[in-house]
C-alpha positions as CSV (number, residue, x, y, z in Angstrom):
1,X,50.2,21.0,26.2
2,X,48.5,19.6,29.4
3,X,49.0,16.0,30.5
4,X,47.2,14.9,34.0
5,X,47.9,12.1,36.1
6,X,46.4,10.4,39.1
7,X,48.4,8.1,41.8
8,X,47.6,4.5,42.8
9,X,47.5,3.3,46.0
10,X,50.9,3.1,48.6
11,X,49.5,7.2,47.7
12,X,47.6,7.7,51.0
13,X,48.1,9.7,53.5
14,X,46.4,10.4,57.1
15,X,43.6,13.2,56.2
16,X,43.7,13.2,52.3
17,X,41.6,15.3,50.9
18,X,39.7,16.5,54.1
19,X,41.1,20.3,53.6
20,X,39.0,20.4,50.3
21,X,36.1,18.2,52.4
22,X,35.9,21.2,54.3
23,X,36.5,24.2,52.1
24,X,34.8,23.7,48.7
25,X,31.5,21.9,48.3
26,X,32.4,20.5,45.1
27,X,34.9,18.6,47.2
28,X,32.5,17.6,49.8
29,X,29.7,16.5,47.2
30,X,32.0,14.2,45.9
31,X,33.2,12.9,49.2
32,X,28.9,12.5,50.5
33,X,27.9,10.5,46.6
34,X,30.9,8.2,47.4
35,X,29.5,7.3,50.8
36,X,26.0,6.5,50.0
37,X,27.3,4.4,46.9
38,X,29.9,2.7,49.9
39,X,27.8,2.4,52.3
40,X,30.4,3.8,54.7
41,X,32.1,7.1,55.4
42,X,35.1,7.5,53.2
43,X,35.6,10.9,55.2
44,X,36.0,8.7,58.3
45,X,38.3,6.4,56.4
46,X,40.7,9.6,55.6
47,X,41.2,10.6,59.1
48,X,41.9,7.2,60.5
49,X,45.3,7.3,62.3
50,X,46.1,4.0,62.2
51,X,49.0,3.2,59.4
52,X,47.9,-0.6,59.0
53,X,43.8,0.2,58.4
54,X,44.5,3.3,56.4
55,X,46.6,0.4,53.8
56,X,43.8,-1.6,53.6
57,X,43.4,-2.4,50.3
58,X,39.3,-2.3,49.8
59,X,38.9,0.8,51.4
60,X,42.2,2.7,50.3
61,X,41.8,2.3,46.5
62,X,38.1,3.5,46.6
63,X,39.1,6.4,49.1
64,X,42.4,7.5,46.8
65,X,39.6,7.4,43.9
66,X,37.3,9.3,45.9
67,X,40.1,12.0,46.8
68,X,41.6,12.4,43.2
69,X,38.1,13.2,41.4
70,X,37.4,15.6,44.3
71,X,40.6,17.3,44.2
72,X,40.0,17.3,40.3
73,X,35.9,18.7,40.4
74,X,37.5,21.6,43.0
75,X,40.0,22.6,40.2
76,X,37.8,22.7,36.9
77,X,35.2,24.6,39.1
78,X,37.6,27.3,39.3
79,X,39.5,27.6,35.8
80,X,39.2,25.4,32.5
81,X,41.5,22.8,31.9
82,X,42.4,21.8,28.4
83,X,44.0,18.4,29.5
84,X,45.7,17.0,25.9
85,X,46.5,13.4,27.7
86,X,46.0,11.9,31.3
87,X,47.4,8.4,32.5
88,X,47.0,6.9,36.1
89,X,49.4,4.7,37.9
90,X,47.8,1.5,38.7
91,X,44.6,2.5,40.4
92,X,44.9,5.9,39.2
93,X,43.8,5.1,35.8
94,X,40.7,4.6,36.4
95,X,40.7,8.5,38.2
96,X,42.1,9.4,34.6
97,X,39.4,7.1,32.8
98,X,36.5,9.4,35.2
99,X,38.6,12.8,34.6
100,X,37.8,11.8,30.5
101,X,34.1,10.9,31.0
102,X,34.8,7.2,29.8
103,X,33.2,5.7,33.0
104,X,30.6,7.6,35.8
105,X,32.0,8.0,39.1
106,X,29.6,6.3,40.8
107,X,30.1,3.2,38.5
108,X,34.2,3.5,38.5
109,X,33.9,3.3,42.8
110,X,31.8,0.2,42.1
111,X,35.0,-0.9,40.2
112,X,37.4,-0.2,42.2
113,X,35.8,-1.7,45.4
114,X,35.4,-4.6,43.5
115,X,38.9,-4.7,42.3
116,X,39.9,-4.3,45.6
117,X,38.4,-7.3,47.2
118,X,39.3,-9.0,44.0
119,X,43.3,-8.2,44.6
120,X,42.3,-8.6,48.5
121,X,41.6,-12.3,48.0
122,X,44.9,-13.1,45.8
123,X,46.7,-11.9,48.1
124,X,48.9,-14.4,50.4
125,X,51.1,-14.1,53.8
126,X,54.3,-15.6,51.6
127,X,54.2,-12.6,49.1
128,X,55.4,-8.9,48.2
129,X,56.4,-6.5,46.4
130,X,60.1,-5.3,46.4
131,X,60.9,-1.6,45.0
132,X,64.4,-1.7,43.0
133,X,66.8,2.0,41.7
134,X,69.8,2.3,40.2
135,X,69.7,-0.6,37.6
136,X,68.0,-1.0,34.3
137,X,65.5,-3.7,33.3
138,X,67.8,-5.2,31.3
139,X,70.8,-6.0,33.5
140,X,67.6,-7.3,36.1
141,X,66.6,-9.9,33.7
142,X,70.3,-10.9,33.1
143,X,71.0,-10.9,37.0
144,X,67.7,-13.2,37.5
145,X,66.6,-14.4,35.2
146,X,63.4,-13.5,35.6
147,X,61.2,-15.7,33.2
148,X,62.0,-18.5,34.1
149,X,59.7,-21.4,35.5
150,X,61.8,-21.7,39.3
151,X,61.8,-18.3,40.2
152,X,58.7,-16.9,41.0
153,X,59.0,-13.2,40.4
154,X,57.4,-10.7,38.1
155,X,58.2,-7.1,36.7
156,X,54.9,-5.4,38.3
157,X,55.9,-1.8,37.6
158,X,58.2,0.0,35.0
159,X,58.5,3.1,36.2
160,X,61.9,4.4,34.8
161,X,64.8,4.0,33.3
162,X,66.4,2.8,36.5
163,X,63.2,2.3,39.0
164,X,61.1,-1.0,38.4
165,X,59.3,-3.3,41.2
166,X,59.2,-6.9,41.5
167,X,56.5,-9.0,42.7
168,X,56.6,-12.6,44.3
169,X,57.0,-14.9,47.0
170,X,58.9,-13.1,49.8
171,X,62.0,-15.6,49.6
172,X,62.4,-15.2,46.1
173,X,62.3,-11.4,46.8
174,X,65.0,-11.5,49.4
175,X,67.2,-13.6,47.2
176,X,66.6,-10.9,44.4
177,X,67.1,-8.2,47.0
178,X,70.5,-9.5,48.2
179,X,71.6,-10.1,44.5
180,X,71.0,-6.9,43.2
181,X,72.4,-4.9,46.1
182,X,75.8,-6.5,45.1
183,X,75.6,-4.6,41.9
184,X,75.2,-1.7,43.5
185,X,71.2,-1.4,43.1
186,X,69.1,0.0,46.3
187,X,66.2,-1.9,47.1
188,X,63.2,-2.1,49.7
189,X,61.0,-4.4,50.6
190,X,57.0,-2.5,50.0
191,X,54.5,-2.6,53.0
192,X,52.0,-4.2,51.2
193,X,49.8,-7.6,51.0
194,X,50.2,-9.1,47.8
195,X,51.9,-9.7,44.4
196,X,50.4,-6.9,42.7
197,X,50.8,-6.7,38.8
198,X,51.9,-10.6,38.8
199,X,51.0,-13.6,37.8
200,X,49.8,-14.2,41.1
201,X,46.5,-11.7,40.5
202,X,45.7,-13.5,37.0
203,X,43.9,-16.9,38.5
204,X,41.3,-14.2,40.4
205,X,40.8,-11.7,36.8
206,X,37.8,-13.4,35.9
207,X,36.0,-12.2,39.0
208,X,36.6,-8.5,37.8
209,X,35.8,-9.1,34.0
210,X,32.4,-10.7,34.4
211,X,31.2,-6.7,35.9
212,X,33.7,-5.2,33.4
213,X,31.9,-6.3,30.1
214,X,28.4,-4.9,31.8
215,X,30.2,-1.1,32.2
216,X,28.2,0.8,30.2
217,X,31.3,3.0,28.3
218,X,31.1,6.2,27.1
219,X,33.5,8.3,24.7
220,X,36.7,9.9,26.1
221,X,36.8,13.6,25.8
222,X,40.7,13.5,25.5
223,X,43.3,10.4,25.6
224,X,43.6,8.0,28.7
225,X,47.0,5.8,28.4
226,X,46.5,1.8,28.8
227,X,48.9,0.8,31.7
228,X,49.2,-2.3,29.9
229,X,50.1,-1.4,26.1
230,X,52.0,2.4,27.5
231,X,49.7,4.0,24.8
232,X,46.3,5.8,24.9
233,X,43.2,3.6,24.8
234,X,42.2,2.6,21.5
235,X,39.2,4.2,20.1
236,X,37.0,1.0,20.1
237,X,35.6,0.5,23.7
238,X,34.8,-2.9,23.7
239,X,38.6,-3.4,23.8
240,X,38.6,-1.2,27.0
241,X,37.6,-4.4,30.0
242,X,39.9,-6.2,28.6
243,X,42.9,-3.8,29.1
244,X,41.4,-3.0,32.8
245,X,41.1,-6.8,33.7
246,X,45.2,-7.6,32.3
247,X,45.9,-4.7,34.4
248,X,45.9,-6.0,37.4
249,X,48.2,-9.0,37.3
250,X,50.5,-7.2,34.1
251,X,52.9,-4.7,34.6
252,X,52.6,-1.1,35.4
253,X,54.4,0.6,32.0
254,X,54.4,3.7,33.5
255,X,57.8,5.3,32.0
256,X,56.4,4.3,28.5
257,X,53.2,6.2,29.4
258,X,55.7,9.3,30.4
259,X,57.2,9.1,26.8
260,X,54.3,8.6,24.6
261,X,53.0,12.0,26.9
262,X,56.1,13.7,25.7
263,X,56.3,12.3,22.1
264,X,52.7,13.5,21.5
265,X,53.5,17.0,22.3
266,X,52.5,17.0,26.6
267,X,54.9,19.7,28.1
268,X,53.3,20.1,31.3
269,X,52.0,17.4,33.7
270,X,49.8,18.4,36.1
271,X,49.7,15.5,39.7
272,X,46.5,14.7,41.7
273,X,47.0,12.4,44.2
274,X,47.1,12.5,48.0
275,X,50.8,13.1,48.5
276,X,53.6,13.7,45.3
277,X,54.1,10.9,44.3
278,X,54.2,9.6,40.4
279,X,55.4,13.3,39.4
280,X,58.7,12.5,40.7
281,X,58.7,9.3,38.6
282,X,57.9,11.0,35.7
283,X,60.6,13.8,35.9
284,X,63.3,11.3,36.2
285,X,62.1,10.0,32.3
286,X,61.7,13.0,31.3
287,X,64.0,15.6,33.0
288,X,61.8,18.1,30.4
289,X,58.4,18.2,31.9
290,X,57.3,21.0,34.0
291,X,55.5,19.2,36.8
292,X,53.5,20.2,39.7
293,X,50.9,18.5,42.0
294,X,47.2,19.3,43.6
295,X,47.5,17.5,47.1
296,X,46.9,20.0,49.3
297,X,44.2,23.0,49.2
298,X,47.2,25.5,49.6
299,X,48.6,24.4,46.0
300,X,45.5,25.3,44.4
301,X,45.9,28.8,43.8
302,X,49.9,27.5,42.2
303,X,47.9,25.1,40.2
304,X,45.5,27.4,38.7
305,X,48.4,30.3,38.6
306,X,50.4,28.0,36.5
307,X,47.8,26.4,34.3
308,X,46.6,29.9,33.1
309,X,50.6,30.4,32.4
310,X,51.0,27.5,30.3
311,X,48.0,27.1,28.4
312,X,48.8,29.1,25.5
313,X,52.4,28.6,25.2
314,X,52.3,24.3,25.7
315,X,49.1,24.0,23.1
316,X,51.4,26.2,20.4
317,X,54.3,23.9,20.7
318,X,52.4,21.1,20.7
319,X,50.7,22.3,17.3
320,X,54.3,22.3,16.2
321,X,55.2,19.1,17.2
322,X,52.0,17.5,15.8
323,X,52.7,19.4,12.3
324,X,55.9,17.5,12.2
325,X,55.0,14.4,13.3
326,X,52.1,14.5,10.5
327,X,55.0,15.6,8.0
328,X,57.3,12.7,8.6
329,X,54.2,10.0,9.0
330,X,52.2,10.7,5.9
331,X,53.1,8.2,3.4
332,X,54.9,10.0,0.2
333,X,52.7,8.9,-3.1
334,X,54.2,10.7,-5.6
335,X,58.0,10.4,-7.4
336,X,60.6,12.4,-5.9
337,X,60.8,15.8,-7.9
338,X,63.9,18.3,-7.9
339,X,61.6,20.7,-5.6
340,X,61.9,18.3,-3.0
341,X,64.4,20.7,-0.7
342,X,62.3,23.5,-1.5
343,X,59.3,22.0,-0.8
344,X,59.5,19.6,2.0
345,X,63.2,18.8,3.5
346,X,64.0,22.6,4.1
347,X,60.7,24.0,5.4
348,X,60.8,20.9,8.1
349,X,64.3,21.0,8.9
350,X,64.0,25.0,9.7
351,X,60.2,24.4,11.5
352,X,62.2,21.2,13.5
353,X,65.0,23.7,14.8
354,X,62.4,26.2,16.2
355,X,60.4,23.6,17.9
356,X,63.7,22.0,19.2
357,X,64.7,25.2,20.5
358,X,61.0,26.0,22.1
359,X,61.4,22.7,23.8
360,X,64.4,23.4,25.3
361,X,65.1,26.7,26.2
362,X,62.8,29.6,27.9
363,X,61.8,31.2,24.6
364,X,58.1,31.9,23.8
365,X,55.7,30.3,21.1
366,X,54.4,32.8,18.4
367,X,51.5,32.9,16.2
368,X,54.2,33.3,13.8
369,X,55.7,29.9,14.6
370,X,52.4,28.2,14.4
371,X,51.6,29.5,10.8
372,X,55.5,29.0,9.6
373,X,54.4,25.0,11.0
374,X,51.3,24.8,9.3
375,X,52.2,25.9,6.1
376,X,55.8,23.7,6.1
377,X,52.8,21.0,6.7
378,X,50.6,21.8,4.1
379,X,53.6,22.3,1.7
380,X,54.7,18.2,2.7
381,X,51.1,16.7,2.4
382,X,50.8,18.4,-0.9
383,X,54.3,17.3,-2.2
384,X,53.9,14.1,-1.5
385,X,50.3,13.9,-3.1
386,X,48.0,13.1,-0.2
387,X,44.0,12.6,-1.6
388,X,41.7,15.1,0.8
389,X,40.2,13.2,2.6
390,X,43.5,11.9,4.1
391,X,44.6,16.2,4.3
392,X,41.2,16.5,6.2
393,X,41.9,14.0,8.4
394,X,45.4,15.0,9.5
395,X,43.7,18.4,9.6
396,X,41.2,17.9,12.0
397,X,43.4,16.5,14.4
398,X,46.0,19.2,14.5
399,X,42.7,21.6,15.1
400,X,42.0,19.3,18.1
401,X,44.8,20.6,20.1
402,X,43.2,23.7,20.1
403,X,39.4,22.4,20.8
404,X,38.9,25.1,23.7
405,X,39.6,27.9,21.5
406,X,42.6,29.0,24.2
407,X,44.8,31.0,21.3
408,X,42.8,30.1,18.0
409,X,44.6,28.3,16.3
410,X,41.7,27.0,14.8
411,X,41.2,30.5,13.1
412,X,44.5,30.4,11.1
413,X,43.8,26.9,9.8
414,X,40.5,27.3,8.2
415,X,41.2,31.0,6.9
């Protein structure tokens, strides 16, 4: 199954995007509506040269936004992309909110430009950000303390096992940095402006929720993951400004966005962002994933090599993987009966060994394996005496996974 994500800013890079600017017109037509919405060139703003402008926060986030949907529009004019889940880091979400039709483009760069003045204003000369590897989040909190009311510092990103970022005043950030490096952690100290992701941003929030609450929503065609909660945007919208307003002075929970990607089935994670970026962080949560990235023009023809490749093969497992998941989730409502081995506890155990196996080693999905799934979940729902509706249901979502008809699936439930 497909997963695609989109970078945040610290992303940018001198001429991002300009290849596809100047090769594909879907690229450009994305680059020319986000300039007369601007009211300046974002083409302009690619090319500039200068390190410090090209980090300026109001025009970088709407120029990284700009880039991603470009990069995106080029790809799905060229093959079709049955994405399962996307998530964004920080800014990226809202590329990944756009990719799933929640929000226009032209109302998400609105957004974003004002988000960006919004965190341009919180931010102070005495503050930072301070990147921290090769310690967990729990020996951080016991080294200092964070929490508590004299040391102003804040978890702004949790983005692996053993990667997080802290953001504060720059003394407390030095102190941190010198204390951790004792243990062996490696730090650096971010080029940016502010205390991203802290409590630092929360005083300014309002600013952005009185224009988030007049965002005229629309349905998403496939999961988006909340940076905030590290699961996919509930189904209720009006719940959707608040999660984008906490996200900018709560924490980044990116490597519980990377497994609930993997737990629902995502094999494959496709990256668009200027330069590689999140992808890495991903892979080191889940050594699993295939990953690759769209940055450049000359990984497109990878990108739509390898999506044609994995299609098939990632949306079968996945089919497996959600026929198990609905097997051990549906509440049993009946008495256990002496067929319970024979109808539910060996059918999963042998349909868990083949997934298990699919997932780990270069063997290839069958129709076969999809049927032996569906039947071991039909055989489970039935046992444990599920009322249609609630078999309909569960139905209809595993029939989902295969929504673009890529190896009808679809067929062999409903015969």
């Amino acid at each position: 199954m497909l997963g695609i994500v989109f970078a945040g800013q610290g992303s940018q890079i001198v001429g991002m995007g300009m290849d596809f600017y100047h090769h594909y017109s879907e690229a450009k037509d994305v680059f020319d509506e986000a300039d007369s919405i601007l009211g300046w060139s974002v083409s302009e703003f690619c090319n500039e040269t200068d390190a410090t402008r090209l980090a300026h926060t109001r025009k970088a986030q709407a120029a990284i936004l700009t880039m991603e949907i470009a990069l995106l529009r080029t790809l799905q004019s060229r093959c079709n992309l049955p994405i399962a889940f996307s998530a964004g880091h920080s800014l990226g979400e809202y590329s990944a909110l756009v990719a799933a039709g929640a929000i226009g483009f032209s109302d998400a760069l609105r957004l974003v430009e004002l988000r960006a003045e919004t965190m341009n204003k919180a931010c102070q000369k005495n503050q930072g950000m301070l990147a921290i590897s090769g310690i967990s989040e729990k020996q951080i909190y016991s080294l200092l303390q964070l929490g508590e009311e004299s040391l102003f510092a804040d978890i702004a990103c949790l983005n692996g096992p053993e990667q997080l970022v802290l953001s504060g005043d720059i003394a407390v950030l030095a102190y941190c940095k010198e204390k951790l490096e004792l243990y062996g952690a490696r730090t650096k100290i971010l080029n940016v402006s502010g205390a991203f992701h802290s409590r630092y941003m929360q005083p300014y929030a309002c600013e952005l929720q009185d224009y988030l609450i007049n965002i005229p929503w629309n349905s998403l065609s496939f999961p988006v993951i909340s940076n905030v909660t590290g699961k996919p945007y509930p189904s209720d919208s009006k719940t959707w400004s608040d999660l984008l307003m906490r996200q900018i002075y709560e924490p980044v929970r990116w490597m519980q966005s990377t497994r609930c990607m993997y737990m629902n089935g995502v094999t494959t994670i496709l990256e668009i962002a200027p330069t590689p970026t999140v992808g890495q962080l991903i892979k080191e949560t889940i050594p699993a994933f295939n990953i690759f990235s769209l940055c450049t023009s000359a990984d497109l023809p990878n990108a739509e090599r390898l999506i044609m490749e994995i299609v098939p093969q990632s949306i079968t497992v996945s089919f497996i993987g959600r026929c198990l998941s609905h097997a051990v989730a549906t509440p049993c409502l009946t008495q256990i009966s002496p067929d319970f081995d024979e109808k539910c506890r060996l059918p999963y155990q042998s349909t868990l060994q083949r997934y298990q196996v699919l997932r780990e080693q270069p063997q290839e999905a069958t129709t076969e394996d999809a049927i032996q799934a569906y039947e071991m979940f039909k055989s489970v729902l039935s046992f444990k005496g599920v009322e249609l509706s609630e078999f309909e249901a569960r139905r209809d979502e595993l029939m989902w996974l295969d929504r673009h008809q890529v190896i009808g699936i679809n067929s062999l439930i409903t015969n």
